[in-house]
N, C-alpha and C positions, 0 to 999 in steps of 0.2 A: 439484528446486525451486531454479532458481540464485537467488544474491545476485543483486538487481540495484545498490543501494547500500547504502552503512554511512556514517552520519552522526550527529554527535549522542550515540553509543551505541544508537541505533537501526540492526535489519539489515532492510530490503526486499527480501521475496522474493516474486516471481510463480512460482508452481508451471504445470509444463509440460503436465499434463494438468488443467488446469482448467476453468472453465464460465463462462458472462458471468451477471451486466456484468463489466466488467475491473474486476479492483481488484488489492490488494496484501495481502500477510501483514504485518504491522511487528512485529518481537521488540523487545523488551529485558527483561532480568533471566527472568523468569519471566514478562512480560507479552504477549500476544498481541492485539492488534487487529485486523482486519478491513476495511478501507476501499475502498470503491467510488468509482472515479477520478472517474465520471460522462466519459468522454471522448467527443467532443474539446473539447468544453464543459461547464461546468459545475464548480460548486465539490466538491470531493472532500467525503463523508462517511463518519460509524463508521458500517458495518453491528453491528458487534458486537464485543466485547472480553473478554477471557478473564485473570485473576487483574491484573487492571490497575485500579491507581493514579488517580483523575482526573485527575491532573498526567501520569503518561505518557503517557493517551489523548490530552491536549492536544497534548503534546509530540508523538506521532505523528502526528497531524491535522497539524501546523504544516509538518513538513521530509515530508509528503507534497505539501501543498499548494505549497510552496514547490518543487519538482519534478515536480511534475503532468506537465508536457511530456513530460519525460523520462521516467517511467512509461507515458507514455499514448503513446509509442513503440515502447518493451519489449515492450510488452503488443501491442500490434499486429504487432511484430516476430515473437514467438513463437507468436500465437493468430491473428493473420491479422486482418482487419478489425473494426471493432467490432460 
C-alpha cells in the first residue's frame, strides 16, 4: 500500500490490490477514512471513517479534495482505467 502523499499530518495511501471506485486510505493519529475520488469528475466523498474526529474527517475531505487530480492519476496509474 504505497504513500501516495503526506500533507497536513495526513498520509494517502491507495493500496495496490484493491477494488473500484478509486478512492483513497487518509491516516492520521489513529484515524482512518475512506474516500471515494468519484474520478474523473465529481467532487470526492467519506465512504466511511474509522476512530475519527469530525474535525479530521473534515480535514481529510479538504487535502483530498484539494488533490483530487492527482489521486485520480495514482489511482489510474496503479489500477488502470477507472
Amino acid at each position: 500500500m504505497p504513500t501516495i502523499l503526506r500533507v497536513d499530518g495526513y498520509e494517502i495511501m491507495i493500496y495496490v490490490h484493491d477494488h473500484l471506485p478509486p478512492h483513497v486510505h487518509v491516516f492520521t493519529g489513529t484515524c482512518e477514512a475512506i474516500i471515494d475520488l468519484q474520478c474523473p469528475e465529481g467532487e470526492p466523498d467519506i465512504r466511511e471513517s474509522f476512530y475519527c474526529k469530525p474535525k479530521e474527517v473534515k480535514g481529510a475531505l479538504s487535502v483530498v479534495t484539494k488533490h483530487q487530480e492527482l489521486l485520480c492519476a495514482m489511482w489510474k496509474e496503479i489500477h488502470g482505467n477507472f
